[in-house]
N, C-alpha and C positions, 0 to 999 in steps of 0.2 A: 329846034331840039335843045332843049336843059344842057346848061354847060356844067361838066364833070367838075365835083368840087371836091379840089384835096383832102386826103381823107382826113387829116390835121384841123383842116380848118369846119369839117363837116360839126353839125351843131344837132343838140337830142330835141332843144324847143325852144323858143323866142328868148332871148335876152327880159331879163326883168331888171330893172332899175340899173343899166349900166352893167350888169353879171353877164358874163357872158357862158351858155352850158356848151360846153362844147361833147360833143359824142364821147369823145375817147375819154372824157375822164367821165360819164355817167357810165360805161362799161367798166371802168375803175373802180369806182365806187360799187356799184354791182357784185362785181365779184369780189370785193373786200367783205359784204355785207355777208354773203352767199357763203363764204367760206365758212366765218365765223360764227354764222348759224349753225352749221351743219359739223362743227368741229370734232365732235367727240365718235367718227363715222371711218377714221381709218385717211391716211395720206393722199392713196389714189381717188377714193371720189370726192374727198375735198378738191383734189386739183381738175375732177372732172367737170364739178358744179363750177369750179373757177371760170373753165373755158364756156361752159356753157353761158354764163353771163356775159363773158365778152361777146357771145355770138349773138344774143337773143334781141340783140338791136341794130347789132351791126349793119344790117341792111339797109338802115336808114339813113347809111350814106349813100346810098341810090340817087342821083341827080332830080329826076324828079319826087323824089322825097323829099329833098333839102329846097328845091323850090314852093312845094306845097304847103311846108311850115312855116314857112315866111311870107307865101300870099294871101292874104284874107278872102278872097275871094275865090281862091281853088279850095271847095268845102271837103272834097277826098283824095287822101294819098294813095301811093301803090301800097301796096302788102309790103309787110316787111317779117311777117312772124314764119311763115313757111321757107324762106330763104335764108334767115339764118336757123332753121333746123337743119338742113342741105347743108350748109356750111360747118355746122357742128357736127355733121354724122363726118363728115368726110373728115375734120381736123382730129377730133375725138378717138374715130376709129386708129388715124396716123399716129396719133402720142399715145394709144394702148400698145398699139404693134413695136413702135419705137421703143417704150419703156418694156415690154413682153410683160406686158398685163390682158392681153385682148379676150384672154379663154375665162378668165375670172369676174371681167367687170364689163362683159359687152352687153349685160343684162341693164346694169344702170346707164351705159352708153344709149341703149333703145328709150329708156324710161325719160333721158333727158332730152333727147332729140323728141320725142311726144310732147314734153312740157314746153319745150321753146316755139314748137310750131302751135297749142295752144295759149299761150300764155296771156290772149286777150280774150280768151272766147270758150269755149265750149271743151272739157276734156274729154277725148274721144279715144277709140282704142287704137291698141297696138298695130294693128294690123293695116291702119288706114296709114297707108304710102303716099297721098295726094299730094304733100308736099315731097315728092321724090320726082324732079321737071325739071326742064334747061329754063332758064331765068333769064334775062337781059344782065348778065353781069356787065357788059359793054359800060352799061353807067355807073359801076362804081370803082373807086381809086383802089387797083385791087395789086399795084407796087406799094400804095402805102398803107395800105391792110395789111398786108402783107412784112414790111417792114415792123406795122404797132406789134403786130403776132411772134415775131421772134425776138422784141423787146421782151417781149413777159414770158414765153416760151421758148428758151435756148434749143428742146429738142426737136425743134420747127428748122433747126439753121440749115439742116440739108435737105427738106420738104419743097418742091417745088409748088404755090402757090396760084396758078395760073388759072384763064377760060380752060384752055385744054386741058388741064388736069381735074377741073369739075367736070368738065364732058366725060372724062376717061371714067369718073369716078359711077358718073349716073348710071355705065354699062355695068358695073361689079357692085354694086353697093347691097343689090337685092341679094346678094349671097350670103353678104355680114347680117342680114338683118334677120334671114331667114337661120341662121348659126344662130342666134340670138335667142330667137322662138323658140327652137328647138328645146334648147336652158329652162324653158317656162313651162314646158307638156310635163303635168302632173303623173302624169301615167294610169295606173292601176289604183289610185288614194292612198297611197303609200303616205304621203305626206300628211297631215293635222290637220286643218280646217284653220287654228289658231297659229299656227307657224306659218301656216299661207299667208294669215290676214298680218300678220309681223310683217313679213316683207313688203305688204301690199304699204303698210303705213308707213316704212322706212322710205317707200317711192314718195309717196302725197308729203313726206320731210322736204324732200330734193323741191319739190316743187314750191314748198312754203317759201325755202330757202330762198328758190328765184323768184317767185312772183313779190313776197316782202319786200326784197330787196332793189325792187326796178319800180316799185310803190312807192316806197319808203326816203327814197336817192331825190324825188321829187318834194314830199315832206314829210319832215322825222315826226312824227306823232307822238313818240316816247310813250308813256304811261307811266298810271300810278297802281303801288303797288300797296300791301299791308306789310307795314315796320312793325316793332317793339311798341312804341310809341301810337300810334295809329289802332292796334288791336285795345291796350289799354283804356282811350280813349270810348273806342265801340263796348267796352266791357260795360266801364262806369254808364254810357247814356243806357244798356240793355239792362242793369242794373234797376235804373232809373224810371223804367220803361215799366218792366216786370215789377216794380211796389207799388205804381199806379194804377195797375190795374189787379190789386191784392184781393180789391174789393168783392169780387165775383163768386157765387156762390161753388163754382168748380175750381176757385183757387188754388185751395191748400192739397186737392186733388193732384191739379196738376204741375203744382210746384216739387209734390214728390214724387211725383212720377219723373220729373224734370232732373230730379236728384241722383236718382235710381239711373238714370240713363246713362249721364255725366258719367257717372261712376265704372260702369260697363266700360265706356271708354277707355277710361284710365288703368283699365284691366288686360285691354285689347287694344294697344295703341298703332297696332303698327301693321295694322292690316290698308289693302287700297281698296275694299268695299264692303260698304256698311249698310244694313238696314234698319230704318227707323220706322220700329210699327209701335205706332198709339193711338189710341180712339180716336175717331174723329170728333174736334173743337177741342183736344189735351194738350194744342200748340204745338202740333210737330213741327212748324217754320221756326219759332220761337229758339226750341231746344235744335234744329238742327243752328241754327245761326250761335249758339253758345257752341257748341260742337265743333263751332269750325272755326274761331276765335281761340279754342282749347287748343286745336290743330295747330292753326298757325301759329302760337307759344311752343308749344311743346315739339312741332315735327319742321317748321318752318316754310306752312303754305304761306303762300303769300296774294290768294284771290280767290273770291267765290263767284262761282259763276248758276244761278239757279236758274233750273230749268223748267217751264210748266207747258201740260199739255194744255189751254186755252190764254185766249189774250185777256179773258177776264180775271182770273188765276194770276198771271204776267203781271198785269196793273195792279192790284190786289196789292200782292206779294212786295213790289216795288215799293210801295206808298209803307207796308210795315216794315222794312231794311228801313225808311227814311227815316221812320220815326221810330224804329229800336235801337237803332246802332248809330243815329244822328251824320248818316253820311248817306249821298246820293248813289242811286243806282243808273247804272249808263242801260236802258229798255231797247233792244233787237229785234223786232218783230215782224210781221207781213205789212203793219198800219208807219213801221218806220222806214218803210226800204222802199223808194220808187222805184216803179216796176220796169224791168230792164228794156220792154218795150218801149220805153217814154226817153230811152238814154240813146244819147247820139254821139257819133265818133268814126275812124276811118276803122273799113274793113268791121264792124257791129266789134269795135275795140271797148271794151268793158275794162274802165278804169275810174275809179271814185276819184274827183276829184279832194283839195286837200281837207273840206269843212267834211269830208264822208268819211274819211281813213279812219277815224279814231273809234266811229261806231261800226265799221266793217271790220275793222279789225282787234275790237272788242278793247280796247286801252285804257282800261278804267280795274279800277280795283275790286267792285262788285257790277257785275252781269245780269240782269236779267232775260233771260230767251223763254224762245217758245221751243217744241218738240222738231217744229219741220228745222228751225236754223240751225239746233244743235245736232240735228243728222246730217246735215251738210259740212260740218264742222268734221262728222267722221267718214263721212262718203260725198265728198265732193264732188258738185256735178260742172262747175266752172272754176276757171282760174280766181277771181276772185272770191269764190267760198273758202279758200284754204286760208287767206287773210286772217282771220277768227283762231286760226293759229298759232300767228306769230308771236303773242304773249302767254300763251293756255299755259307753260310750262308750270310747276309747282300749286296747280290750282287744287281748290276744292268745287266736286261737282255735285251740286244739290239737286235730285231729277222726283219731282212732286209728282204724288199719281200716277207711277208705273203702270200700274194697273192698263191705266187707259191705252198703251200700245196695243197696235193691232198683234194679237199671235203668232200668225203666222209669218210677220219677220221678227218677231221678237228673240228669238238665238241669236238670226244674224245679228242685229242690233248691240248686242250685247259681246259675242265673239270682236267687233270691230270697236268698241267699247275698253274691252280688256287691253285689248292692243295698243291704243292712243295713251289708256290710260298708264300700260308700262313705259311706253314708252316719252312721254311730258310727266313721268310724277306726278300723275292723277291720283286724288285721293275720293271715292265717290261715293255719295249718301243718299239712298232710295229711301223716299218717304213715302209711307200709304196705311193706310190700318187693312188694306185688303192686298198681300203681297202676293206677285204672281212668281212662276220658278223659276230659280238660275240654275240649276245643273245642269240644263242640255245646252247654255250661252257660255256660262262662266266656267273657265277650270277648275275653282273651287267657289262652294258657295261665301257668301259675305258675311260676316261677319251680324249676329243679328241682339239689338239692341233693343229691348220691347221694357213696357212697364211691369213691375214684379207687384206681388202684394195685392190685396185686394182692391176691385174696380167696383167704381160708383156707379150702379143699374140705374141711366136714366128712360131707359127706355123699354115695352117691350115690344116682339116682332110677332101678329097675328092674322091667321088667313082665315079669308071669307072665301065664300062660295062666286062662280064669276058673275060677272056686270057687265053690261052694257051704259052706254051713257045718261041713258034715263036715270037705270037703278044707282049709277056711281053718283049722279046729283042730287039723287032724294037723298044717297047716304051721307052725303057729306049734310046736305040742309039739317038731316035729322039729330045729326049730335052738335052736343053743348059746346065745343071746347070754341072757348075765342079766336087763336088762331089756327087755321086749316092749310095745307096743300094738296092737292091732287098731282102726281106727275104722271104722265101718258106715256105710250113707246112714240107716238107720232104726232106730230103737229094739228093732221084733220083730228084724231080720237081727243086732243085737247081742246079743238073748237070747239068738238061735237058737247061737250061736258061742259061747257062755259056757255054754250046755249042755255044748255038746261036749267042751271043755277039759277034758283029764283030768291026772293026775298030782299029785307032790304040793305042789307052789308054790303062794304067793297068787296067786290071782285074783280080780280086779274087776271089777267092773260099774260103769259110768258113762252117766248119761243124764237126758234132760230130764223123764221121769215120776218124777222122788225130789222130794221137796218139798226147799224151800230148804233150811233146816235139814239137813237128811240128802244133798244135794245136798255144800253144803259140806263138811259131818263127809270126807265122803270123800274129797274133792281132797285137805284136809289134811292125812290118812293117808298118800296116795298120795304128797304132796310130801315126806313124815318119811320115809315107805319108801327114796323115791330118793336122800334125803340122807344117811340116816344106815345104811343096809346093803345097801351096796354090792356084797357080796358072794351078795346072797341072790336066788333068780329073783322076778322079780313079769312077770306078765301081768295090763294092764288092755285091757279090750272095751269099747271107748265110741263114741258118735258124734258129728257135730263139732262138741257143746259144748266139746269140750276141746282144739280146734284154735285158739282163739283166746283170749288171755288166761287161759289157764292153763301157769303157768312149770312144765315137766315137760320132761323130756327121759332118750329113750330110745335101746339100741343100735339095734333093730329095729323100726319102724314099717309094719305091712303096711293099706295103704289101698283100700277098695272103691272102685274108679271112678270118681271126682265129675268136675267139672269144674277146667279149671288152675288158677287161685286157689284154691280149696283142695285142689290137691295143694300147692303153694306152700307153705299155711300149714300142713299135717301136718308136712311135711320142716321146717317149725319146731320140733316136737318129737323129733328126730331128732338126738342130739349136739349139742346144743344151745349145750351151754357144751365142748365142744371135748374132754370126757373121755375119750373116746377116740378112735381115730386114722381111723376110718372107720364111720360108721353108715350104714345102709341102708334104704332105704325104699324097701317092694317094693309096685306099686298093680296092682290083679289084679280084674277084671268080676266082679261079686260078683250070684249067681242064686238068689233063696233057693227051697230045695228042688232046684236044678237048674234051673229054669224061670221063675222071675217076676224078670225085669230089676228091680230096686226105685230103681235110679236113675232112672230115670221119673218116678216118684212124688215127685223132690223137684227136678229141672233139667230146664227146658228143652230143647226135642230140638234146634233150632240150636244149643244152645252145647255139646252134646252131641258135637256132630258137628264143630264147631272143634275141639273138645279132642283129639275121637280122632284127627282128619287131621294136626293137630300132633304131639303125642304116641308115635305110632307110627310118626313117622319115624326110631328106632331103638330099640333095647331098653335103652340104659342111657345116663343124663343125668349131667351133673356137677352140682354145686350152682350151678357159677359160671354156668351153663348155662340156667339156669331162670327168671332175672329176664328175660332176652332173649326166650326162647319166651314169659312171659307177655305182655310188650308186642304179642308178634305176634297173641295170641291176640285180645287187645282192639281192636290194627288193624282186625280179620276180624269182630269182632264188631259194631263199630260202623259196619264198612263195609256189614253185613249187614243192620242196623236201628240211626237216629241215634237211638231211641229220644226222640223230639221231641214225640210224640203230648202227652205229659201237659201238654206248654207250653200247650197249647189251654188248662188252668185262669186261665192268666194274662190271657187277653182277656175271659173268663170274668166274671174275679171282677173287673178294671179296670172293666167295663157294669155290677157289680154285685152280683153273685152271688159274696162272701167266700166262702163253705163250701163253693166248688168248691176253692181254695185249705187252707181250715184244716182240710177231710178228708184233706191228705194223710199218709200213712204211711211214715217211712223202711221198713220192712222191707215193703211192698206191702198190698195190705186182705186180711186173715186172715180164715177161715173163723170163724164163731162159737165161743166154745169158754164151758163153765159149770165156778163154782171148786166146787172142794171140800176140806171142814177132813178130813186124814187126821190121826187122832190116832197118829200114828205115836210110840214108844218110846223115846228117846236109849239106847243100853246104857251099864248104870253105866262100864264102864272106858272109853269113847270119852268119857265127861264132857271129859277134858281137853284133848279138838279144839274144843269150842265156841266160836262167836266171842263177845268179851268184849261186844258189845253186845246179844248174845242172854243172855248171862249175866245183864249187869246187868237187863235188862227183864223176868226172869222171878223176880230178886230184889224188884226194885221193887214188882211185880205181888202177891206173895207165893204164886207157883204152881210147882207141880215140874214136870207134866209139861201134853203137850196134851190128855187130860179135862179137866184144871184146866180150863188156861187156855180151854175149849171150856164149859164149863159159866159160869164168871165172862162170857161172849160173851154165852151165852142169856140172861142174869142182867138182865134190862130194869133194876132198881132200881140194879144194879152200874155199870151203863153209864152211864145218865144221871145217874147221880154224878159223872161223872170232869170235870175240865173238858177243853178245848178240847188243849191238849197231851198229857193225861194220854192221852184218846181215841185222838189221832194215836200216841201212842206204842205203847198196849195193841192199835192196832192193826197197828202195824209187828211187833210180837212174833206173832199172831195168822196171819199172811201168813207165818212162818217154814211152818207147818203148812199152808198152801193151792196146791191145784194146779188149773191151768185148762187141762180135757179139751173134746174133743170133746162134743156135745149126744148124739150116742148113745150114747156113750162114760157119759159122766154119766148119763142114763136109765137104763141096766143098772142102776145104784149106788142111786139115789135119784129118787121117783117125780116125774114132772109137776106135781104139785099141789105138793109139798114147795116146788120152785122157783115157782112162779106164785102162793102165796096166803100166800109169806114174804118178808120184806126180806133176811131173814136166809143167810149163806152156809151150806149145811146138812152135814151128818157124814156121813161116808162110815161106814155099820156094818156091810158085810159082812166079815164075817172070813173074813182068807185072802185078801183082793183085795189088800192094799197089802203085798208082803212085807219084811218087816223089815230084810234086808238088800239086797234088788234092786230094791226101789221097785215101784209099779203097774205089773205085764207079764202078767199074765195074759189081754188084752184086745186087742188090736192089729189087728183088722180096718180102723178111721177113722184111726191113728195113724203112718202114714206121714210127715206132715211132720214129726210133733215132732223134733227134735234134741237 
């Protein structure tokens, strides 16, 4: 049996270089952290986040806990995060009663007792009592607990400490808790929807507070921030930036549109959200990054953190902050985060080590994210999603392509939006030329910043009668224009048209079954094509991956069916940059084989039916045309459903119930889909489109291709060699090769068992399924939604 180690001498984790961490002062530090986080919240739950910090380790003076940290060879400890919950309810509850604060704060009493019992793991609801159990308190120093606790708590000196008085407690505890609940029953809707979600963010504060600072106590990460000095610098290189690229024949276009904007600002300075509607290729990133550099002068943000919905978009964006503003963007994505499956630790304890913190918890002065990280940032589904927090204060939030949010949580979204945003001095800028509503999300709508004066018709918008993939191939072969696109609603409807294409010009294929890697390699191509031979025909067939944050622009754009925002955002790739004097974007009811609508399969039949009642009130649109029908369309949309339903999470998870909330999903809940490693070929002459972060990972790695690097996967001894970043990294290179299908889709490929009695992502080996140049199409029966 573990011999009891004074609580004095009890330690939080190995000595490093002669340091010795001793418990009691990382519960010190904790709560120093904790407090000062959460300062400006009122006396009493400052001193209650205090106590909770002392608690949320305390356990780990546990005997065998302090033996498991110190032996190599005991790879798990006991629990320690549900035991000091139990401790904190029972101390918490005594110094509210003591002080006679209990009737006013037993609401954040429950909310901190949740935080400490998850604070490595999963935030669950109020209701779940699991950590309310008798414990082996036998093995820890609970005279000198007891003694550290009324060193820092005076109104502890008449509290009796003891086993028996946790026993006593465990019989009455479900009283306080259910007193507690009671505080939280919304009633009748008496209350706002946004005053719920206020509190709901003052709780996920408490929790920043703690989990920060029990992070943090291990290593300070700091950040960097935007000064005086620093925004100046970002002026003069965006300066620098923008007269280099004067050249363009939609320059002086959109330099005054870029004027016009600024100015708007300067009018309206003091609002917390803005929207920025300009044509698409007018440089909405451009002028929002001036806009937010204006901000930080004038209002004293001090971070931009932009937000897009794809990772193509993400990297895009990234690479222009590098080169407008001459300062590095810190990128947060799905392809930067190992997947929490792959992370080991006691009790599935979820904690970044120190080389993680800085990108979990965002510590840089410009952010790039994607849509899923920045909802976790406002509906936390783990303890470590609130990390991304701990700096957000005085930021600017730049969220590209609203549009793209799924509708039907788009209120919520945005009600929990407002919230964060009052409460961190969020200042936030919707970028899109096709805006969707905020009256039913936001209190007041934002503040909206568009270009004045007249716009430059590059385009126009014309319907054909419908097609099938025959007729869409002869259409496309039959006109002149050099460069062509086809986009499809589906992956098969885009095979099916890239069969057809005859003749002798490049053709491409584009779509959401190529694995990253090969995904890539091709845009790349496609963007050299358009740049540099100009003279030469290319036809690309894609679907609408390549509608949004891929800079391409063609003469002729011929579009299947969708709904208005994305015809909006096709006619984005349509004359883009103004090269010639009229492009055309012809959208035409696309029937594969003649007979299967496939736009079904991927929109809604109300929006369906908005589109076409708009739409077809004549056969040919201008561009100038098209921002105005979208507004109508959204009128009609929202006048049809306020899409309000999902707000019901909000009273939901207010009573208790978080993970009605932290399941939400920008793009809606997806059907299940299983990955698979296609070891798909780079060809030696396409080497030189690779991205140089794939290069260097497969230099590092020491592997050529994906066998390699599929074989070094299986490699257990290779694996568990690596450390903690080495892991994260080998496996951001690994996910260049990985696609996630459908569950029938993947059965055809690889058997049941393969996936059920592996941890492992497993190898697609049929030859002949992934083809080399058009990606996995052989299979399309479940794969209608992919894009």
């Amino acid at each position: 049996m573990p011999v009891l180690v004074p609580f004095d001498k009890c330690i939080a984790r190995p000595d490093e270089e002669g340091k010795k961490h001793l418990l009691k002062n990382h519960l010190l530090r904790v709560k120093e952290f904790a407090e000062n986080w959460i300062s400006d919240t009122g006396e009493p739950v400052k001193e209650l986040i205090g106590l909770a910090a002392i608690c949320h380790d305390i356990a780990k003076s546990h005997a065998d806990w302090q033996r498991y940290i110190l032996d190599p060879e005991i790879k798990k400890g006991p629990t320690h995060a549900p035991q000091g919950a139990f401790l904190f309810s029972f101390l918490g509850y005594h110094w509210l009663e003591i002080t006679r604060q209990w009737e006013a704060y037993r609401v954040v009493w429950l909310w901190l007792v949740r935080d400490i019992a998850d604070h490595h793991g999963k935030l669950k609801k109020l209701q779940d009592d699991n950590w309310l159990q008798r414990y082996d308190w036998e093995k820890m120093d609970f005279e000198g607990i007891s003694s550290f606790l009324k060193d820092h708590y005076p109104e502890f000196s008449g509290l009796e400490l003891t086993i028996d008085s946790l026993d006593d407690w465990l019989d009455v505890a479900d009283e306080q808790i259910e007193e507690a609940m009671d505080d939280l029953d919304t009633g009748f809707g008496q209350k706002k929807d946004f005053d719920l979600m206020v509190h709901l963010q003052a709780w996920r504060a408490l929790t920043t507070a703690l989990i920060a600072g029990d992070r943090f106590d291990v290593k300070d990460t700091g950040t960097s921030w935007f000064d005086e000095k620093t925004i100046e610098k970002c002026e003069a290189a965006l300066g620098r930036y923008c007269t280099a690229k004067a050249g363009s024949p939609l320059a002086q276009a959109r330099s005054q549109a870029q004027k016009n904007i600024l100015k708007q600002m300067a009018e309206q300075p003091a609002s917390w959200f803005y929207t920025l509607e300009l044509p698409t290729g007018y440089g909405k990133t451009i002028t929002a990054l001036k806009l937010s550099l204006w901000l930080g002068k004038q209002r004293h943000y001090r971070k931009i953190v932009y937000v897009a919905p794809y990772l193509s978009i993400l990297e895009q964006t990234s690479r222009v902050i590098g080169e407008a503003m001459d300062i590095g963007a810190l990128e947060h994505h799905s392809l930067a985060i190992l997947d929490q499956s792959n992370k080991s630790g006691t009790q599935g304890e979820q904690r970044a080590p120190n080389d993680e913190l800085a990108m979990e918890s965002w510590a840089h002065s410009v952010i790039c994210t994607s849509f899923q990280q920045w909802s976790k940032a406002i509906f936390p589904g783990r303890a470590q999603d609130v990390l991304r927090r701990s700096f957000l204060k005085d930021s600017i939030i730049i969220i590209d392509e609203p549009q793209i949010f799924n509708p039907d949580g788009w209120n919520l979204f945005l009600t929990g939006l407002e919230a964060i945003a009052k409460q961190q001095h969020l200042c936030v800028l919707f970028l899109s030329a096709t805006m969707p509503p905020f009256e039913y999300g936001l209190s007041r709508k934002p503040i909206r910043l568009a270009a004045s004066g007249s716009q430059v018709e590059r385009y126009q918008v014309r319907l054909e009668e419908k097609m099938d993939e025959e007729k869409m191939a002869a259409f496309l072969n039959a006109r002149e224009d050099i460069k062509q696109a086809a986009i499809l609603n589906t992956i098969e409807d885009a095979y099916r048209v890239y069969k057809q294409i005859n003749g002798e010009e490049d053709v491409r294929l584009l779509h959401g079954l190529m694995v990253p890697v090969h995904k890539k390699l091709e845009i790349a191509k496609i963007q050299d094509h358009l740049e540099k031979e100009k003279e030469k025909r290319l036809i690309v067939i894609a679907t609408q991956i390549i509608e949004a944050g891929v800079d391409v622009s063609f003469h002729h754009v011929i579009r299947a069916l969708p709904i208005l925002p994305s015809i909006v955002q096709a006619a984005g790739r349509v004359n883009r940059h103004f090269e010639t004097d009229n492009g055309i974007l012809t959208i035409a009811p696309f029937f594969r084989n003649g007979e299967k609508n496939t736009r079904n399969s991927i929109y809604a039949r109300p929006l369906q039916r908005i589109t076409d009642r708009l739409l077809f009130e004549k056969d040919i649109w201008l561009e100038s045309e098209m921002e105005p029908l979208v507004r109508r369309y959204y009128e009609e949309m929202f006048r049809e459903n306020t899409y309000e339903t999902a707000k019901q999470a909000i009273r939901e998870a207010y009573e208790g119930d978080w993970p009605q909330l932290s399941k939400y999903e920008p793009f809606g809940q997806d059907y299940l889909k299983l990955p698979l490693f296609v070891p798909w070929e780079v060809p030696e002459e396409d080497e030189k489109w690779l991205p140089e972060q794939f290069l260097w990972l497969r230099k590092k790695f020491g592997v050529t291709d994906a066998a390699s690097i599929y074989e070094r996967y299986s490699n257990v001894n290779f694996m568990n060699g690596l450390s903690f970043e080495e892991r994260k990294q080998f496996m951001i290179l690994f996910h260049h090769f990985v696609l996630n299908v459908p569950v029938k889709t993947a059965l055809r490929f690889v058997s049941q068992e393969e996936y059920l009695q592996s941890n492992r992502v497993p190898l697609l080996y049929s030859e002949g399924a992934y083809d080399q140049n058009l990606g996995l199409v052989g299979h399309f029966d479940e794969l209608d939604n992919f894009i």
